[in-house]
C-alpha positions as CSV (number, residue, x, y, z in Angstrom):
1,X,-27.3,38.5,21.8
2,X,-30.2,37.9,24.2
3,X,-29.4,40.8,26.4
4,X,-28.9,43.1,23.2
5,X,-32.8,42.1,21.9
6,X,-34.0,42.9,24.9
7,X,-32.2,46.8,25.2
8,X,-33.2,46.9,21.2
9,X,-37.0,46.3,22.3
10,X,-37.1,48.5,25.2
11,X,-35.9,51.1,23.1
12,X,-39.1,50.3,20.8
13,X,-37.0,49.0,18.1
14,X,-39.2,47.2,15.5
15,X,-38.9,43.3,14.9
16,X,-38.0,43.8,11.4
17,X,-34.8,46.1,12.3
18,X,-33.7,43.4,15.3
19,X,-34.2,40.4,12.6
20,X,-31.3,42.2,10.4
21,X,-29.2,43.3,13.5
22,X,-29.3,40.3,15.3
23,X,-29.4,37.6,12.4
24,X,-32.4,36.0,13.9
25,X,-36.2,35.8,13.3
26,X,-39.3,36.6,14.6
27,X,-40.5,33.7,16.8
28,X,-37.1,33.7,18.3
29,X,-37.7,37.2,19.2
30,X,-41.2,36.9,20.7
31,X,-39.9,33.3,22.3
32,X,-37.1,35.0,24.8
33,X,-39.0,38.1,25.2
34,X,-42.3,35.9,26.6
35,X,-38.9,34.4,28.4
36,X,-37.8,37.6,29.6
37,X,-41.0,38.5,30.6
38,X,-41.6,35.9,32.7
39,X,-38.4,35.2,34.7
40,X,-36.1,38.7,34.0
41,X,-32.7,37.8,33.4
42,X,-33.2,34.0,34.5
43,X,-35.2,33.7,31.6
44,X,-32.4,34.8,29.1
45,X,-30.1,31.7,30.0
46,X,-30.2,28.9,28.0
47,X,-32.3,25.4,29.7
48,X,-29.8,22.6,29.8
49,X,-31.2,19.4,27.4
50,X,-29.4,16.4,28.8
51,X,-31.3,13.9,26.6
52,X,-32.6,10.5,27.2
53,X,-30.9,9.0,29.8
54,X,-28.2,6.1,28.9
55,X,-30.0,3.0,28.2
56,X,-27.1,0.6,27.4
57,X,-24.2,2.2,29.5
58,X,-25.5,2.1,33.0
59,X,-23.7,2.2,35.6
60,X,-24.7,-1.0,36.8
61,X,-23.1,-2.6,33.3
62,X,-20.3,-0.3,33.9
63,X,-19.8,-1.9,37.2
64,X,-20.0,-5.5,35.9
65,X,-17.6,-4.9,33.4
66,X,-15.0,-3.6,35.6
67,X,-15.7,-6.5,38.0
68,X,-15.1,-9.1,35.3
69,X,-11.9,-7.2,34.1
70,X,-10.5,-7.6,37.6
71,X,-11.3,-11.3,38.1
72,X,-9.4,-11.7,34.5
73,X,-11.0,-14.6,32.0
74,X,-12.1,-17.5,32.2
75,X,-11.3,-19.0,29.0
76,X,-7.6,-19.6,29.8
77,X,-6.6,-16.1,27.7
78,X,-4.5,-13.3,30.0
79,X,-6.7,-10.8,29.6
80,X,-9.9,-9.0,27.8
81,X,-10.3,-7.3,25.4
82,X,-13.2,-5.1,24.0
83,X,-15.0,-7.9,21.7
84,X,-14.4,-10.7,24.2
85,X,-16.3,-8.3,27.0
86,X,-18.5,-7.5,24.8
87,X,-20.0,-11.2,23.7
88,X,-20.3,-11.7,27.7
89,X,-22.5,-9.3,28.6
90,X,-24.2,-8.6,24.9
91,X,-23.3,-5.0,24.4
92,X,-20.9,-3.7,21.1
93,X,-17.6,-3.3,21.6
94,X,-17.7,0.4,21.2
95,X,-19.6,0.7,24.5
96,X,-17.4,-1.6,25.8
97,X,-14.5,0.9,25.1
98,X,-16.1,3.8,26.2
99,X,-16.6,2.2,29.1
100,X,-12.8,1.4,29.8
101,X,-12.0,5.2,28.4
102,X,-14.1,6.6,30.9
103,X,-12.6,4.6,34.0
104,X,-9.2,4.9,32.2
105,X,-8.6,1.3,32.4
106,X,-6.4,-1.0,29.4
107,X,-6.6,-4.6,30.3
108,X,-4.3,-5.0,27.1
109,X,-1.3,-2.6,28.7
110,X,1.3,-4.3,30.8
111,X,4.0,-2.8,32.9
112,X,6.9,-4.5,34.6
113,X,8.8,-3.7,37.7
114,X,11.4,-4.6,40.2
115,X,11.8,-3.5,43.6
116,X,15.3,-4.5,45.7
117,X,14.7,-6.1,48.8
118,X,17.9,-5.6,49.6
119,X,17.8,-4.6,53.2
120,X,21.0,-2.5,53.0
121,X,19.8,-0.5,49.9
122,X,19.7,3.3,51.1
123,X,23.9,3.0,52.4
124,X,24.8,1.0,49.1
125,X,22.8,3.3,46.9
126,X,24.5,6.4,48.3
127,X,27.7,4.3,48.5
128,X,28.1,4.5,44.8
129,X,26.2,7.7,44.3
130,X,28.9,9.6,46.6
131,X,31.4,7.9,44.1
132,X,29.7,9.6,40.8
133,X,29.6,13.3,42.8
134,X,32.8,13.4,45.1
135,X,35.2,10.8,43.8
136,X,38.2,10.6,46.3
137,X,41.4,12.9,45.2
138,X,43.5,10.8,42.8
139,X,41.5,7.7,42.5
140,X,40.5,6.0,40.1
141,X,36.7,4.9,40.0
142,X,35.4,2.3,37.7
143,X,31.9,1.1,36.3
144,X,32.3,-3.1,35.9
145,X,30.0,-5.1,34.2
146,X,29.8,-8.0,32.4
147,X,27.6,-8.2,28.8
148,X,27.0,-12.2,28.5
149,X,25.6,-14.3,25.7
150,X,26.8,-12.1,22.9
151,X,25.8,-14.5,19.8
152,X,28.2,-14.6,17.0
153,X,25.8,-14.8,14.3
154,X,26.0,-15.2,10.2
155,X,23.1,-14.4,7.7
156,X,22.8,-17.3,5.1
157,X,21.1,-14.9,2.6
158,X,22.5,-11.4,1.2
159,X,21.3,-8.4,3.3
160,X,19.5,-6.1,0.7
161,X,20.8,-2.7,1.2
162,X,18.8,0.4,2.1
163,X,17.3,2.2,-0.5
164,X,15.0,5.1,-1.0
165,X,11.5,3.3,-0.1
166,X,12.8,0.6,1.4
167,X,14.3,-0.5,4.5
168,X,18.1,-2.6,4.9
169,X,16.4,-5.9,4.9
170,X,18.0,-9.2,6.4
171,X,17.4,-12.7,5.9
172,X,15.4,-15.1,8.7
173,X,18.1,-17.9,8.6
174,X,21.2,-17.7,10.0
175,X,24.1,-19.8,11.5
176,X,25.5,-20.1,15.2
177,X,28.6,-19.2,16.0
178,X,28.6,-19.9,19.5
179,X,29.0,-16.7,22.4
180,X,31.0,-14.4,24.2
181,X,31.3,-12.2,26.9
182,X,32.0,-9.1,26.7
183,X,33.6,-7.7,30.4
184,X,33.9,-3.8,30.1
185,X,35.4,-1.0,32.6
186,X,34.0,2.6,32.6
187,X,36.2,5.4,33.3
188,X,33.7,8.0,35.6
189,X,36.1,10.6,35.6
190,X,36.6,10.5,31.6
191,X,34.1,8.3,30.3
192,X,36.7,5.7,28.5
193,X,35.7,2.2,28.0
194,X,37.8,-0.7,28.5
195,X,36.8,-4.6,27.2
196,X,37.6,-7.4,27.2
197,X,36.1,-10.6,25.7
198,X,35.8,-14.5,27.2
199,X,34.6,-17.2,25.7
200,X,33.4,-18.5,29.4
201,X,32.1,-15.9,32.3
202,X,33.7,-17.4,35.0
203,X,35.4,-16.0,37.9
204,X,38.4,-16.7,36.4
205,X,37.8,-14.6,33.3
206,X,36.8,-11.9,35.9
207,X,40.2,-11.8,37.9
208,X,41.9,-11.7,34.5
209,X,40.0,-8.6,33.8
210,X,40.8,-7.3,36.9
211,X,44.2,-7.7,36.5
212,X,44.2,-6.2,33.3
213,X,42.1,-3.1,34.6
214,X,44.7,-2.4,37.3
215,X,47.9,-2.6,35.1
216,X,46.6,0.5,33.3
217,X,46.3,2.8,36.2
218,X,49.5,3.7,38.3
219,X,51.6,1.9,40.9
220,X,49.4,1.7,44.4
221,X,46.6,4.4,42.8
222,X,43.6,4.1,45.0
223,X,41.0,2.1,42.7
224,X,37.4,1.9,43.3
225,X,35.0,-0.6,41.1
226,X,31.0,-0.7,40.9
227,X,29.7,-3.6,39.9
228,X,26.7,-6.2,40.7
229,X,25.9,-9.0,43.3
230,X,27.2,-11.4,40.2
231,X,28.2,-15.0,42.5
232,X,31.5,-14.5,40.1
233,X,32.4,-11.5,41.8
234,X,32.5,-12.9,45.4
235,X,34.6,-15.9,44.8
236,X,37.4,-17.4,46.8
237,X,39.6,-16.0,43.9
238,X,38.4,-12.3,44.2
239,X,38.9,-12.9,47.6
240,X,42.6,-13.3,47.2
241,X,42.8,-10.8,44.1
242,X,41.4,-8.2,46.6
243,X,44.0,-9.3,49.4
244,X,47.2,-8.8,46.8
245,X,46.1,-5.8,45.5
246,X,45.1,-3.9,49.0
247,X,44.2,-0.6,46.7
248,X,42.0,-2.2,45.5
249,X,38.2,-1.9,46.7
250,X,34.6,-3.4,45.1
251,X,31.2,-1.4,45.9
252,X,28.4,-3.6,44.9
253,X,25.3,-2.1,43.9
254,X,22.3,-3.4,46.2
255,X,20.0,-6.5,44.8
256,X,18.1,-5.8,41.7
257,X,19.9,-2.7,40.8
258,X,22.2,-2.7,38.5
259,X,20.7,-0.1,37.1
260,X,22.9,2.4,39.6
261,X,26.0,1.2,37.9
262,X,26.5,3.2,35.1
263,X,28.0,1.0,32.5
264,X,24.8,-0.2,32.4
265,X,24.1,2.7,29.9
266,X,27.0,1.9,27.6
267,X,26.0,-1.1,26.8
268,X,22.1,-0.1,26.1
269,X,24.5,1.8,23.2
270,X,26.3,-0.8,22.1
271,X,23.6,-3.5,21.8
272,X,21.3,-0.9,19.9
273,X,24.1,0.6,17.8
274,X,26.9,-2.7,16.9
275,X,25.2,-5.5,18.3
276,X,21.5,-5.7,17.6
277,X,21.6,-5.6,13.4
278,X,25.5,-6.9,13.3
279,X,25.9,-9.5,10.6
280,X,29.1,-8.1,9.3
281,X,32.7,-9.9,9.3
282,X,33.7,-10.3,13.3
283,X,36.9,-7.8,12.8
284,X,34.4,-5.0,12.3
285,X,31.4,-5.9,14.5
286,X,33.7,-7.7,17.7
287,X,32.4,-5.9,20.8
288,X,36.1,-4.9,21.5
289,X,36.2,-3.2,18.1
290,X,33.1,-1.5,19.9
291,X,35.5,-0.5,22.8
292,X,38.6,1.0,20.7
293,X,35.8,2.8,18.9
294,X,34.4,4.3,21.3
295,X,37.9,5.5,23.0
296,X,39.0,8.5,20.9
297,X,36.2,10.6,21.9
298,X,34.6,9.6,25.5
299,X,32.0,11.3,27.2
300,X,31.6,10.9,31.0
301,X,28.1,10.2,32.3
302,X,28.2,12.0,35.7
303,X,29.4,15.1,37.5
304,X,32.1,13.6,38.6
305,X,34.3,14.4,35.8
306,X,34.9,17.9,36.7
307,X,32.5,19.6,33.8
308,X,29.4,19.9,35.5
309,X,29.8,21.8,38.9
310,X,28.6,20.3,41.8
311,X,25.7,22.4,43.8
312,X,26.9,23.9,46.5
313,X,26.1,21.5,49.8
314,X,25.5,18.5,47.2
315,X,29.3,17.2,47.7
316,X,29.1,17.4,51.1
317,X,25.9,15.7,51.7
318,X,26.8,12.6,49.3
319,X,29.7,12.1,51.4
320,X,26.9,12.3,54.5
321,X,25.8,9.6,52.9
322,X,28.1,7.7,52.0
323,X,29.7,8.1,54.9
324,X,33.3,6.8,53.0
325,X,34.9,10.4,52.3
326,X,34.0,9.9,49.3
């Protein structure tokens, strides 16, 4: 617009006609011509106005507040939040909290991890990854986990239904009855579940699961099973279990990642869809009902199963990896 009142005057446009051109008025006119003028087309663009300098949020405060968020509280509290900062160093809380914005810092957010320190990781990992993309020919390769601690529980009061407006609602007492395990089998090819449940985890309950496992696949069928550094699975007893059943072989997932084995996803199901709201009778809510439930329609998890081609070069470098023939 300033550019275009300039051209309008040097064509000796009157200030009347630019006022209803433009939308603007006199003195604004006269201002960026003087403007114009005075500096040529330097004195068309607008002066920055940056205002009063902050007189609360300096960066020394900034700095101080930072500082005390990383030497925590001293109050015996975990952490700070915006009110507690701001009663230390007399400030509001809201420039307290643009001051954590700005340095994208939230002393009330906490993250968890865990790393393996296994030092064996990188062969186990691709171990059992080279089982999920190139099983060997006619095996059989199983997911085995164990689900412990299952409570048996009983609502004293009526559940109220769901309703339009209103969530199911359940009572806050309930009775114990006791716990199982729940020891489950994962079919990669296929997808298929199998359980079983214990009243004890022992490693005697795990053989038996074993044993039960290898019954349904055929006479001297190669068998491979994931499963965990669990002290039940490295018993005496396994020990013999392996040595009468020679087809048999175990791939433990390195330390502290259990999160390779893929059961591991089933059972995120079943504890968010039968386990974590189940207050029902124990013949529809039994986490082996779960299992026979779940076996009419399976859904594999991994390439493996033949429906999802494997890239080219992909097979060949898990079994790099592994370095099995997987």
């Amino acid at each position: 617009m300033r550019a275009r009142m300039m051209l309008l005057l040097s064509e000796g446009v009157p200030y009347r006609k630019i006022q209803e051109m433009l939308d603007t008025t006199a003195p604004t006119i006269s201002r960026w011509k003087e403007r114009f003028r005075a500096h040529g087309m330097a004195g068309l663009v607008e002066e920055r106005h940056p205002g009063q300098k902050p007189s609360v949020r300096t960066p020394k405060l900034q700095a101080r507040i930072l500082a005390a968020i990383k030497n925590g509280p001293n109050d015996g509290s975990t952490h700070w939040s915006c009110r507690k900062l701001a009663s230390r160093f007399g400030v509001s809380k809201d420039t307290v909290q643009r001051i954590l914005t700005q340095a994208d810092v939230r002393p009330h957010r906490l993250e968890r991890y865990l790393a393996s320190d296994d030092p064996d990781f990188e062969n186990k990992a691709a171990d059992v990854i080279g089982l999920y993309l190139a099983p060997p020919q006619h095996a059989a390769v199983f997911c085995v986990d164990e689900k412990t601690a299952i409570q048996a529980l009983d609502r004293l009061d009526p559940v109220l239904p769901l309703s339009p407006g209103r969530l199911e609602r359940h009572g806050f007492e309930y009775r114990r009855n006791g716990t199982l395990s729940l020891y489950a089998a994962l079919d990669v090819k296929t997808g298929k579940v199998q359980g079983k449940t214990a009243e004890r985890h022992t490693s005697a309950a795990f053989i038996e699961f074993l044993e039960q496992l290898v019954s349904t696949c055929k006479t001297r069928q190669e068998i491979h099973i994931i499963l965990d550094n669990l002290s039940a699975h490295k018993t005496a007893k396994v020990t013999a279990f392996l040595e009468r059943n020679p087809n048999v072989k175990l791939h433990f997932t390195p330390t502290y990642s259990s999160w390779l084995n893929q059961v591991e996803i089933w059972f995120s199901g079943l504890s968010a869809k039968s386990l974590r709201a189940a207050f029902s009778p124990p013949s529809t809510t039994s986490p082996e009902n779960s299992c026979a439930t779940y076996a009419p329609t399976p859904k594999p998890l991994g390439p493996s199963s033949g429906n999802t081609p494997i890239p080219a070069g992909e097979s060949s470098r898990a079994n790099e990896l592994a370095a099995t023939g997987h």
